[in-house]
N, C-alpha and C positions, 0 to 999 in steps of 0.2 A: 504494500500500500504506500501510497506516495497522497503527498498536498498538489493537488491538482489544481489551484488558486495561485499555484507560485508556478510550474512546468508542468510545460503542454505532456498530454499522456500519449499523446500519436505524434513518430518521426516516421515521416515519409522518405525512404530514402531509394532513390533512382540510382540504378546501375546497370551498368556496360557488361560487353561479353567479356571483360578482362576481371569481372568480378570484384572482391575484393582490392585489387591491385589500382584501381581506378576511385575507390571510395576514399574522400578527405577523410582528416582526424576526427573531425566532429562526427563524420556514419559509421566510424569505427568504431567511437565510444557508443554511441546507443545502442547500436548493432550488442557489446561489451556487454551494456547494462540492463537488456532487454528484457522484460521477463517472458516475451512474445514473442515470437518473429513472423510473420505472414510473409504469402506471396504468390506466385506460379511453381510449379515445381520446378521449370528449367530455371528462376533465377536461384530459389534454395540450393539447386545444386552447383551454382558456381561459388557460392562459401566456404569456409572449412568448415568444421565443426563446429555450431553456436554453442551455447549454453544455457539459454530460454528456451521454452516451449516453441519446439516448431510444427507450425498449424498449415498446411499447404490451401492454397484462395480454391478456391469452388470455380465449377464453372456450370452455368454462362455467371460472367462478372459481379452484378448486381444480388446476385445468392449471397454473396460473403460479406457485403455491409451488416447487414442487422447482426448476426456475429461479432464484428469489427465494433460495434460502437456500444454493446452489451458488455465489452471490456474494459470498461472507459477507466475502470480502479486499478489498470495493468498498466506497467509503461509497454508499448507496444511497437514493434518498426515492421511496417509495411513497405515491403520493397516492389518497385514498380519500373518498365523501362525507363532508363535515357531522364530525360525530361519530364516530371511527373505532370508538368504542365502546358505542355505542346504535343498535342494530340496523344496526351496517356493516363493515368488514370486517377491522377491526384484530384481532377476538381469533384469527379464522380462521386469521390469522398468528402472534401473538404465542403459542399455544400450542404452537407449534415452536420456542420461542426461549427462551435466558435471561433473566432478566431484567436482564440488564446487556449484554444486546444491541442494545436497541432505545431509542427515545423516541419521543414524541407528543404534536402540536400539533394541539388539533383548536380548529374555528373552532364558530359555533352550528350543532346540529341543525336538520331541516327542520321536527323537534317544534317546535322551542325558537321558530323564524321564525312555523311556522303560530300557536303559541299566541300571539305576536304581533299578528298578523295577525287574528285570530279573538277576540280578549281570552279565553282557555279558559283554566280552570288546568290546570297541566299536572300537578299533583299529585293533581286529580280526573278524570282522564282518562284512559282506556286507550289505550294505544300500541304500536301493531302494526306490524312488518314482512313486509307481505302482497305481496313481489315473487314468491316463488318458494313461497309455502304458501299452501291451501285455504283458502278464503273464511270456513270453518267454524270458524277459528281462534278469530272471532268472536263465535260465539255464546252464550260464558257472559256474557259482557259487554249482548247485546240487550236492553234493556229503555226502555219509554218514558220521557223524561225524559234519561236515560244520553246521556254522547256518547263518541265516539273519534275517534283519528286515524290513520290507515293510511296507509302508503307502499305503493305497488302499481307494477305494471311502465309502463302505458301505459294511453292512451287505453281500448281497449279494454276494459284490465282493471275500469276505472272502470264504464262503461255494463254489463258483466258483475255487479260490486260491487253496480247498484242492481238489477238482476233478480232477484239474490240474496237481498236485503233484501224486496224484493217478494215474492219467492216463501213469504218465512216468518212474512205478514202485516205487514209494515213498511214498506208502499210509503210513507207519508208521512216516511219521513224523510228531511230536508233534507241533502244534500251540498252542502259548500264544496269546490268543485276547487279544488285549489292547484296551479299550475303553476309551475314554475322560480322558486322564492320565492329572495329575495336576489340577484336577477339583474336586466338590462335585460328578460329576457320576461318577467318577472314579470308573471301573469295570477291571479284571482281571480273564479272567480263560481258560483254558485248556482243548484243544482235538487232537484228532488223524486225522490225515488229510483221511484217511478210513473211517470216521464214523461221521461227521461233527455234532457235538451235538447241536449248538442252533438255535434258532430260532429268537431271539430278540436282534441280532447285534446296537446297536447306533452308530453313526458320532456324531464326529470323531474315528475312527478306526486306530488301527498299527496293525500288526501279527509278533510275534518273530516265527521264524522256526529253529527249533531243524532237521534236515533232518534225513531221516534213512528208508532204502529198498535194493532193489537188480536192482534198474532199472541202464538203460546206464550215466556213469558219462563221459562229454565232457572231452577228453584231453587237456591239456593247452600247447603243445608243436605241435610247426609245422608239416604237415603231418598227420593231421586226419584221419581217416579210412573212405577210402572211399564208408562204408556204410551209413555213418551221412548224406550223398548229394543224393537225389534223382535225377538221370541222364540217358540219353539214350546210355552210352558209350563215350557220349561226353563231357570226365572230365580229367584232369589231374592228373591221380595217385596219391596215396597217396607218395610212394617215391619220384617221380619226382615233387609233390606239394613240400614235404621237402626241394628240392633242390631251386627248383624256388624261395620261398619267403625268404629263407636265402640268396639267390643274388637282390633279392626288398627291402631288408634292412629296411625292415618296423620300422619307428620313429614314435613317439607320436604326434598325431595333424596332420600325412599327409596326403595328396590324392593320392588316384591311381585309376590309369586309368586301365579296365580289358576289352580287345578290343578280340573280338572272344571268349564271357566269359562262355559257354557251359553250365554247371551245375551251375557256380558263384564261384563255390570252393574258386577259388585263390582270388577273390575280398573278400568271407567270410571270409574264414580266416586270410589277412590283417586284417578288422573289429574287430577282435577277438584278437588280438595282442592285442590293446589296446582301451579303452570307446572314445579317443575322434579321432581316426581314421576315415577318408572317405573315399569312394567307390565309381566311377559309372560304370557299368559294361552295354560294349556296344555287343549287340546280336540281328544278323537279325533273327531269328527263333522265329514266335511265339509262339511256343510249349516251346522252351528251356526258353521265356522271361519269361510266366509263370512259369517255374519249379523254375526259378534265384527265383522269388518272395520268392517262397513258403520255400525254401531252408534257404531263408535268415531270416524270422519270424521264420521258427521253431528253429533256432538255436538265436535267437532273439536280433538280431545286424539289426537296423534302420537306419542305414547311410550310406545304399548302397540303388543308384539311377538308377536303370533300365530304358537305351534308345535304344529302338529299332530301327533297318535300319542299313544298309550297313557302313562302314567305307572306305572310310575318309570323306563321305560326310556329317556324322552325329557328325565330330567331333567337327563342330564351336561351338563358342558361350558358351563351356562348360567350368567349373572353372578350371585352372591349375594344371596340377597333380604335384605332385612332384617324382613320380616317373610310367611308365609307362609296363604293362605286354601285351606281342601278343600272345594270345596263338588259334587264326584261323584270317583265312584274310590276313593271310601277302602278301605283296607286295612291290615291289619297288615303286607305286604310295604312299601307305600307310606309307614307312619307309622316302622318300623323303619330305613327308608332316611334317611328326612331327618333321625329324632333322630339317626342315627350319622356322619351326612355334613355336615349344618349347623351351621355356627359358632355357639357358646353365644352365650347373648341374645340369636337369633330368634323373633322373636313366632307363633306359630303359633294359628288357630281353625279348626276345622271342626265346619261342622254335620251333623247325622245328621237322617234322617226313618225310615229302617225301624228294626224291631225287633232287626234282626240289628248294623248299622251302630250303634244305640244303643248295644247290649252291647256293641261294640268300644271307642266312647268311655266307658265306664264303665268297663273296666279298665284303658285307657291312663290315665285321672282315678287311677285307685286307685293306680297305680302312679306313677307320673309327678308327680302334684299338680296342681297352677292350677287351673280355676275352671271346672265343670258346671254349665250353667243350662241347665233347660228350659220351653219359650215357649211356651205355649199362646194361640191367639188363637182369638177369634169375631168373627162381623158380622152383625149385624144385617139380616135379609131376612124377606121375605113369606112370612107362615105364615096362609092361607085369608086372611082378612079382618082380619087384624092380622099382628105381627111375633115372630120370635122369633129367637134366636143357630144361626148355623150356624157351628160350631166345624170349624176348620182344622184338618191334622192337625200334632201339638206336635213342633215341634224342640229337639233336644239340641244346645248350643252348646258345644265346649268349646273354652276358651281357655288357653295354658300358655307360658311361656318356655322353647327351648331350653336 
């Protein structure tokens, strides 16, 4: 027993394939005075002998908290890769904890080894934790020229990783396998994502990616093409996306609400603005719910929540947006609901296309205020033996702060 009011009862200590040999003095002493020691069993086994109780971590990950924190009257060291907090397993913990509970030693990431290894900056590189998420994580980041680095599960997941790349026009680009960096198996070498050369991958695994093809590179600027979204016609232009999500004023960390959300477009591309943005995108159609899904993996943004059923009876109970898009469903029940139910200073826009749906937003403007703009486009097409505009039909946009 120890005074837990003076030292934290959990030392998280990260460690390399070099095991011990790589651990400061300080994760040596806790490691020392342990009465605990957790972990995975490959890193217990690069230890020597402790002297605490050794408790091997469970799997899948999340088993071995409520254990972990039922100890709290043990000094305990949880050993964890690399970095316990770039893409490993320390905050998983540390969000059940005070913060004058814990501390953490961590030694170099597997990034930090490969950048290394590979002379990469690692300030111009994407860096992914692709053990246990879709391959598709990847894809705003593909483009030729580009590189990354990805931790992935195994062997396999690796020759998976270049099929992947292949399949989306990018078989030439160049993988560095990195095996057990910072260890005795420390292995390194090179193939072409077209022609996956080995067979006898070891864990732990990274891949640096050199990218390079002709396949589709996602834009980083609003208004996608609206071929990237698989949809029955029921999508919001790529120009009129432009407009819509530059009046959504998408900020970092927010939610939005995509009510009527068709193809998902407008909920996807919030997502894609930025890594820690949310999404639930609500749609009575279960053909379109599906498509939302499918949409949203390929382009491989996981923080859009697909609920199906009518609105506004499906809106309770769901987390606050901070800002809200109508783009089907509208209604006076539907706009009554969320002026009287949503926290002032949510952004709200919906567009209209009938004449009925107009006049709706024209007296919610009249009443209400913020800002009515109607978008009229044409394009250019074959008219006999020359060209002339073939006008779209004009949406009314309105935009208003709760």
């Amino acid at each position: 027993m120890f005074d837990m009011a003076d030292t934290p009862w959990l030392t998280i200590v990260g460690i390399g394939e070099d095991g011990a040999a790589g651990l400061s003095a300080s994760a040596k002493a806790a490691l020392a005075d342990a009465e605990m020691v957790t972990g995975a069993t490959r890193h217990l086994a690069l230890l020597p002998e402790l002297t605490g109780e050794v408790v091997p971590w469970p799997v899948p990950f999340n088993a071995g908290i409520p254990g972990l924190l039922d100890r709290r009257d043990r000094k305990t060291v949880m050993l964890v890769s690399g970095d316990p907090f770039w893409f490993g397993a320390g905050t998983s913990v540390t969000r059940h904890l005070a913060p004058t509970e814990w501390i953490a030693y961590p030694v170099p990431s597997t990034f930090a080894l490969a950048a290394a290894r590979l002379g990469w900056p690692l300030d111009d590189t994407a860096c992914l934790g692709l053990h246990a998420a879709p391959f598709a994580r990847l894809r705003r980041y593909i483009a030729p020229t580009r590189r990354a680095m990805v931790l992935v599960r195994d062997g396999e997941a690796v020759v998976a990783l270049a099929r992947y790349l292949t399949e989306l026009g990018f078989g030439g680009s160049h993988l560095h396998v990195l095996e057990a960096l910072g260890g005795p198996r420390e292995r390194i070498r090179e193939m072409v994502a077209a022609a996956p050369a080995f067979e006898d991958i070891a864990h732990p695994v990274a891949v640096g990616i050199a990218f390079a093809g002709t396949g589709a590179v996602l834009p980083h600027a609003s208004g996608v093409p609206d071929a990237w979204f698989e949809h029955d016609g029921q999508i919001t232009k790529r120009p009129i996306r432009a407009l819509t999500l530059s009046a959504l004023a998408p900020k970092p960390g927010e939610m939005l609400w995509d009510i009527g959300a068709g193809s998902g477009s407008i909920g996807i591309e919030w997502l894609l603005a930025h890594p820690s943005m949310q999404a639930i995108a609500f749609e009575a159609d279960p053909v379109r719910f599906g498509r939302i899904r499918g949409n949203a993996a390929a382009l491989g943004v996981d923080r859009l929540r697909v609920v199906g059923g009518r609105v506004p009876d499906v809106l309770g109970s769901q987390p606050e947006p901070d800002a809200i898009f109508i783009g089907g469903g509208l209604s006076d029940v539907l706009l009554e609901r969320l002026w009287s139910e949503r926290a002032s200073g949510t952004r709200l826009v919906a567009n209209a296309v009938t004449l009925e749906s107009e006049a709706l937003l024209t007296r919610w403007h009249a009443a209400k205020g913020g800002s009515l703009l109607r978008i009229g486009l044409s394009e250019a097409v074959p008219l006999g033996t020359r060209r002339g505009w073939r006008a779209s039909y004009p949406v009314v946009q309105w935009s208003v702060v709760l």
